[in-house]
PADRENMI-910329 format. One line per 8 residues: number of its first residue (from 1); for each residue x, y, z of C-alpha. Coordinates in steps of 0.001 Angstrom, whole numbers, always signed. Example, Ala and Ser with C-alpha at 12.3 -4.5 7.8 and 13.67 -1.06 7.14 Angstrom:
<nunus>
1 = +12300/-4500/+7800; +13670/-1060/+7140
</nunus>
This chain:
<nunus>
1 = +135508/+1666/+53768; +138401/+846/+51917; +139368/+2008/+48318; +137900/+222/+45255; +139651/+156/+42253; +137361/+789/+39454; +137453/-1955/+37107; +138720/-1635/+33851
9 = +137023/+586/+30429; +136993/-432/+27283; +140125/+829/+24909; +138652/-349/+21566; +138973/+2753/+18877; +135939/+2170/+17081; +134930/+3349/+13548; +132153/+4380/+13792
17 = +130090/+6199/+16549; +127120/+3631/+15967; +129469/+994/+17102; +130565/+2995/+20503; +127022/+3910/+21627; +125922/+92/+20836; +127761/-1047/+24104; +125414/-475/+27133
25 = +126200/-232/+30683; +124974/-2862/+32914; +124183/-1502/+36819; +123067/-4239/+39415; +120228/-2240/+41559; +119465/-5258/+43791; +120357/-8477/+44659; +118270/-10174/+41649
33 = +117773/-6628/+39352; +119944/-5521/+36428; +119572/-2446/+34387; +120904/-2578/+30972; +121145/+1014/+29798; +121798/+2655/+26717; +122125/+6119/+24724; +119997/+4580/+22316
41 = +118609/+1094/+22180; +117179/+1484/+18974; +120889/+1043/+16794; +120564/-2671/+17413; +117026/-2279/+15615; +118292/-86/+12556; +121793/-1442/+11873; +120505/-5358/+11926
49 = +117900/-4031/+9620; +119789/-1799/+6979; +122794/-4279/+7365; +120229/-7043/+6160; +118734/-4840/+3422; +121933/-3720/+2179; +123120/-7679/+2019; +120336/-8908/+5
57 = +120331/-5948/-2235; +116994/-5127/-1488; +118548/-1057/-956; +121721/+420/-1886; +124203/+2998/-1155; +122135/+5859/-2359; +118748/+5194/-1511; +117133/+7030/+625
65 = +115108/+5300/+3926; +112066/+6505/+5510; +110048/+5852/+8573; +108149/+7442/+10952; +109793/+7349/+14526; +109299/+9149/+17713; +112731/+10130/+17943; +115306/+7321/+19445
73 = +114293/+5200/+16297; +115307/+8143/+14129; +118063/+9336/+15422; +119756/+5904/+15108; +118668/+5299/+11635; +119953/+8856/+10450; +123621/+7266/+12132; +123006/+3924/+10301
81 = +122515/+5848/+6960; +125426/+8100/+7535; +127752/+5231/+7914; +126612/+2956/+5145; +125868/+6236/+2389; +122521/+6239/+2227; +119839/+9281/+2579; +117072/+9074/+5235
89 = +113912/+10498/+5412; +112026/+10903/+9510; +108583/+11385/+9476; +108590/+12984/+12991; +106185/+12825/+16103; +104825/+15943/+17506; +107109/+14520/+20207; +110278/+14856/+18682
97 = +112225/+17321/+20478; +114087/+20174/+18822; +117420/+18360/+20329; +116621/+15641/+18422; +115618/+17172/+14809; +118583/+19344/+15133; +120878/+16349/+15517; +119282/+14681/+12123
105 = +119164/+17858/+9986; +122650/+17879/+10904; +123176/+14468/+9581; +122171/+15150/+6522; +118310/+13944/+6911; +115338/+15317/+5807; +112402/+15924/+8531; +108703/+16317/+8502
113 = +107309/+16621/+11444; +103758/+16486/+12261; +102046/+19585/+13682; +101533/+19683/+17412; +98352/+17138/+18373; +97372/+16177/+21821; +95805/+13037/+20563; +99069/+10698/+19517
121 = +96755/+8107/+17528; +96209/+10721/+15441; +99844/+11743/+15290; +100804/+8245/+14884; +97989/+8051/+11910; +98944/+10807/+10208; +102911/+10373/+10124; +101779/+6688/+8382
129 = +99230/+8557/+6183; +102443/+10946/+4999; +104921/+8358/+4078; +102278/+6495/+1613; +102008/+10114/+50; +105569/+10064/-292; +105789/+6268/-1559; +102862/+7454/-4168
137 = +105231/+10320/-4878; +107437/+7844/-6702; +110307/+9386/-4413; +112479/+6264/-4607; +111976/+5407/-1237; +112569/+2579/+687; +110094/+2518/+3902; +112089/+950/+6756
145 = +108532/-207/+8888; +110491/-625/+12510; +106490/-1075/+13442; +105379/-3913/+11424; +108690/-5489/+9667; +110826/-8493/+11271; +113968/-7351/+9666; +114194/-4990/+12493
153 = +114461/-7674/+15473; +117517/-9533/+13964; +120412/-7032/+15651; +119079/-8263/+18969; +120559/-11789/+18835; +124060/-10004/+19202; +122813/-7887/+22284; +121259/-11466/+23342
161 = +124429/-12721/+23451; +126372/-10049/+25193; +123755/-10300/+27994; +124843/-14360/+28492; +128382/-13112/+28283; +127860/-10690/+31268; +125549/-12563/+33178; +126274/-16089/+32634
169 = +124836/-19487/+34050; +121959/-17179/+35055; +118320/-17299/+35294; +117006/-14060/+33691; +113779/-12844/+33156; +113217/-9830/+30633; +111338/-6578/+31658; +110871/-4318/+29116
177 = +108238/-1449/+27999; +106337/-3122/+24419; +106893/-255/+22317; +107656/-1510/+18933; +107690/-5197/+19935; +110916/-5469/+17982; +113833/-5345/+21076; +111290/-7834/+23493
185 = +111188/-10326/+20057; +114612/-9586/+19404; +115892/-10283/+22456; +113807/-12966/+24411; +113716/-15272/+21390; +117546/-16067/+21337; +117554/-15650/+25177; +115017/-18842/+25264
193 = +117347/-21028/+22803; +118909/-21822/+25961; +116385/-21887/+28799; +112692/-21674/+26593; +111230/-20835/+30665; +112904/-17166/+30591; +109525/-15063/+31410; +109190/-12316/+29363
201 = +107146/-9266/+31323; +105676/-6304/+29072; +105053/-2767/+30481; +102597/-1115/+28775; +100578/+2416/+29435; +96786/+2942/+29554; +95537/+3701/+26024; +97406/+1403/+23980
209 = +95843/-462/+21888; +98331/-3273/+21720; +97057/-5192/+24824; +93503/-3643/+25112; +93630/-817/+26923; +92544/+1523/+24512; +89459/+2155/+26337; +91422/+4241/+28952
217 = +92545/+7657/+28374; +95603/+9095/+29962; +95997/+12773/+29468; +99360/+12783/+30850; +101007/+9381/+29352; +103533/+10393/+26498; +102452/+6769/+24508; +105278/+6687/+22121
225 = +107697/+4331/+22999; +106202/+1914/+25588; +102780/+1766/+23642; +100990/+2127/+20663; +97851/+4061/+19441; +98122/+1958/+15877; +98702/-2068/+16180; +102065/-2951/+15557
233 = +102947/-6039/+13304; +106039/-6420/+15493; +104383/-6258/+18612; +104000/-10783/+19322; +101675/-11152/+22386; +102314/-14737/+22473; +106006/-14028/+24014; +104581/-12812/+27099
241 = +104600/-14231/+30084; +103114/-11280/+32339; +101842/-7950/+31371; +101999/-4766/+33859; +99843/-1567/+32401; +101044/+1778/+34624; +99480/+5216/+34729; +102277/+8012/+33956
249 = +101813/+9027/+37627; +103112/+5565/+38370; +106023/+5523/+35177; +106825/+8481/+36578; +107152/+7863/+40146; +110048/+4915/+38393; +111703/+7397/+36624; +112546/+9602/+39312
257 = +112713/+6640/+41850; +115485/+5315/+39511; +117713/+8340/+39730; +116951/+9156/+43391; +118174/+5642/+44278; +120711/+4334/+41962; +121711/+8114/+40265; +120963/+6564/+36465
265 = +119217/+9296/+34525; +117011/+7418/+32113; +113877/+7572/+29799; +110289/+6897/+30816; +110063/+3597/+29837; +113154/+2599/+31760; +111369/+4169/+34719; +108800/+2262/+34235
273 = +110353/-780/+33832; +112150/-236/+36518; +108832/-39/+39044; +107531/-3376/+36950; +110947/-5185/+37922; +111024/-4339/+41823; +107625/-6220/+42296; +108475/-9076/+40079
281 = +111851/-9324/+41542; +110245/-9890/+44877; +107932/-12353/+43324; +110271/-14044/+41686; +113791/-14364/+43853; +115289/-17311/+42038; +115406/-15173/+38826; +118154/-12278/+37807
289 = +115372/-9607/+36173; +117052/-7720/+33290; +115368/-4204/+33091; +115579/-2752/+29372; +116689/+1036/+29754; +115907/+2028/+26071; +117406/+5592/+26269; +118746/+8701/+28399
297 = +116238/+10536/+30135; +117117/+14097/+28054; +113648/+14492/+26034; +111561/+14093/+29526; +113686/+16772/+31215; +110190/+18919/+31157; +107691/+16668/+31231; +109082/+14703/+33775
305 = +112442/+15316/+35937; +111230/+19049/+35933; +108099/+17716/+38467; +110176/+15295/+40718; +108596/+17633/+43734; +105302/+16072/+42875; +106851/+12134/+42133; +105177/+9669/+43625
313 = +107100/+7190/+46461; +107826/+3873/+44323; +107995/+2168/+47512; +104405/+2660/+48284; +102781/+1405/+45087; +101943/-1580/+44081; +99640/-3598/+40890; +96331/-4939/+41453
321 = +96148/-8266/+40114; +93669/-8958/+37404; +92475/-12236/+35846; +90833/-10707/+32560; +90736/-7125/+30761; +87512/-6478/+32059; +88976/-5941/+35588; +91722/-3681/+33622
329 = +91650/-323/+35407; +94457/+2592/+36357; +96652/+3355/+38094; +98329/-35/+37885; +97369/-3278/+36846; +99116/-6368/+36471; +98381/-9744/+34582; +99502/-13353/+33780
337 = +99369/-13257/+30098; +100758/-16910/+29507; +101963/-16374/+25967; +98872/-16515/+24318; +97796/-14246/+21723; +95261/-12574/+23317; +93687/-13398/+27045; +90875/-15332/+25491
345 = +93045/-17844/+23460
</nunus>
C-alpha cells in the first residue's frame, strides 16, 4: 500500500480556546456515514446564546449565569463566561464527574451539585427546584435555560454551514441523540433552507419523557444527554422525521462498536447514534447520514468502556418497527414520526 500524505491541519492561532475546540473532526465510517465529532458540542449552544444576550444587553460583563447542566453544557458555558467576563453559576447533576467540577472550580465558577440519586427525574427536578431558590435569593442572576430557551439554538446555523462547506452538493440526513432539542433545531433548520426533505432521525433512551417512553424504566441508561426526565421547551417533535428509542445495552453495544471499528473514542450518545445511523444508512443509500458525536467518551470510562468484555455485537442488532407508542417496547424500537407533534396529530 503506498504512502498517504496526510492532508493538511489547520495553522489558525486562535484567541481563545472556545474558538479551537469549536472546530470538529469529520471521519467518513462508510460509504454514506459521517461522524462529526467534537470535545464539546455544547460551545455552539452557549456562545450563540451569551453572544446574543450580551448584544441586546439583556446581561453584561459582570453578571453572573446560571443553569443546571449535566456537565458538557457546563463546562462550555464556564469557557463562554471566562472569555466574555462574566461569573457562572452550574447547578450540577449527580452525574457530573469530579473531572468535570474540577475543571469549572478552576474557572472561576461556582458549583452545587446535587447529592447522589439513582432516580435522574428527581435529580433533574431538584437542580430546577435550586436555581428558582437562587433567582428568589435576589442573587442577580441571569438563568441561561439551555432546556427551554431558543436563544440557545442560534450558534448552530454557523456549524450548519460548515457541514455544507465540507460536504457539499450532498444529500444529508441528521442523526442525532434529542437531548436538549437545541443542536437537532439548531442544526436541521438551516440545513433544510436548502433541501426542506433532509430527514431528521432522533435517538432517544427508554424513560424519557420527551417522546413517551416514560413508562419504561432503565436501570442502567445514564438519561442525561440523549433524554429527558422533565419536558424540554427546546425539544420540537415536529422536526422529526424518524425516531429510534435504544436500551443502554444497545447505546452501549454503539459506543464500543464505534471505537472497535473506526478507533473514535466518543460519548454515549455518539454511540448510540452511531448504531441508529448504520440501519438507516442501509435504508436509505441515496443519503450521506451525518452522525452528531456530542462529546469525548472520558465521563463513561466506568460506566461504559470499563465493560466492553460484556458489549454487545452491533452487527447483530437490529429495531423492531412500530406504528404507534403502544407497540413501544425495549431493547430497540424504531418509528416514522413524520414531523408531527406527537404520533396522534
Amino acid at each position: 500500500m503506498p504512502f498517504l500524505v496526510p492532508p493538511a491541519i489547520s495553522t489558525t492561532v486562535h484567541d481563545h480556546i472556545t474558538d479551537g475546540i469549536r472546530a470538529p473532526s469529520l471521519i467518513r465510517l462508510s460509504d454514506n456515514v459521517v461522524l462529526i465529532r467534537f470535545e464539546t458540542l455544547k460551545i455552539y449552544a452557549a456562545l450563540g446564546a451569551v453572544r446574543a444576550l450580551l448584544a441586546d444587553g439583556t446581561v453584561r460583563p459582570g453578571d453572573t449565569l446560571v443553569d443546571s447542566s449535566s456537565g458538557i453544557y457546563a463546562l462550555a458555558l464556564a469557557m463562554v463566561c471566562h472569555r466574555y467576563g462574566l461569573r457562572c453559576h452550574i447547578v450540577a447533576s449527580t452525574t457530573v464527574t469530579s473531572t468535570i467540577r474540577v475543571q469549572l472550580e478552576i474557572l472561576g465558577a461556582t458549583v452545587d451539585q446535587m447529592p447522589a440519586e439513582s432516580d435522574l427525574r428527581l435529580d433533574q427536578g431538584r437542580r430546577v427546584d435550586r436555581i428558582h431558590q437562587l433567582l428568589r435569593a435576589g442573587t442577580g442572576m441571569h438563568w441561561m435555560r439551555q432546556y427551554h430557551d431558543p436563544v440557545h439554538r442560534l450558534g448552530y446555523a454557523e456549524l450548519a454551514d460548515l457541514v455544507r462547506l465540507a460536504l457539499p452538493d450532498t444529500r444529508l440526513a441528521v442523526v442525532a441523540s434529542v437531548g436538549t432539542g437545541a443542536s437537532s433545531a439548531g442544526l436541521i433548520q438551516p440545513l433544510r433552507l436548502h433541501d426542506p426533505s433532509t430527514p431528521l432521525v432522533g435517538v432517544q433512551p427508554f424513560g424519557s419523557v420527551s417522546f413517551g417512553s416514560e413508562r419504561f424504566q432503565d436501570p442502567e441508561a445514564i438519561i442525561a444527554g440523549i433524554g429527558s426526565a422533565i419536558p424540554f421547551g427546546n425539544v420540537r417533535p415536529e422536526l422529526y422525521d424518524q425516531m429510534h428509542w435504544l436500551s443502554f445495552q444497545h447505546a452501549m453495544a454503539g459506543t464500543i462498536g464505534l471505537m472497535r471499528a473506526h478507533a473514535v473514542f466518543a460519548g454515549l450518545s455518539t454511540g448510540a447514534a452511531y448504531l441508529v445511523a448504520a440501519q438507516e444508512a442501509r435504508r436509505h443509500p441515496e443519503r450521506t447520514l451525518l452522525v452528531i458525536g456530542a462529546d469525548t467518551g472520558h465521563r463513561y470510562v466506568e460506566k461504559v468502556f470499563a465493560r466492553h468484555r460484556e458489549a454487545l455485537d452491533p452487527d447483530t442488532l437490529k429495531p423492531t418497527e412500530i406504528g404507534s407508542l403502544d407497540e413501544l417496547a425495549p431493547p430497540w424500537s424504531a418509528m416514522a414520526w413524520g414531523r408531527r407533534r406527537h404520533p396522534g396529530a
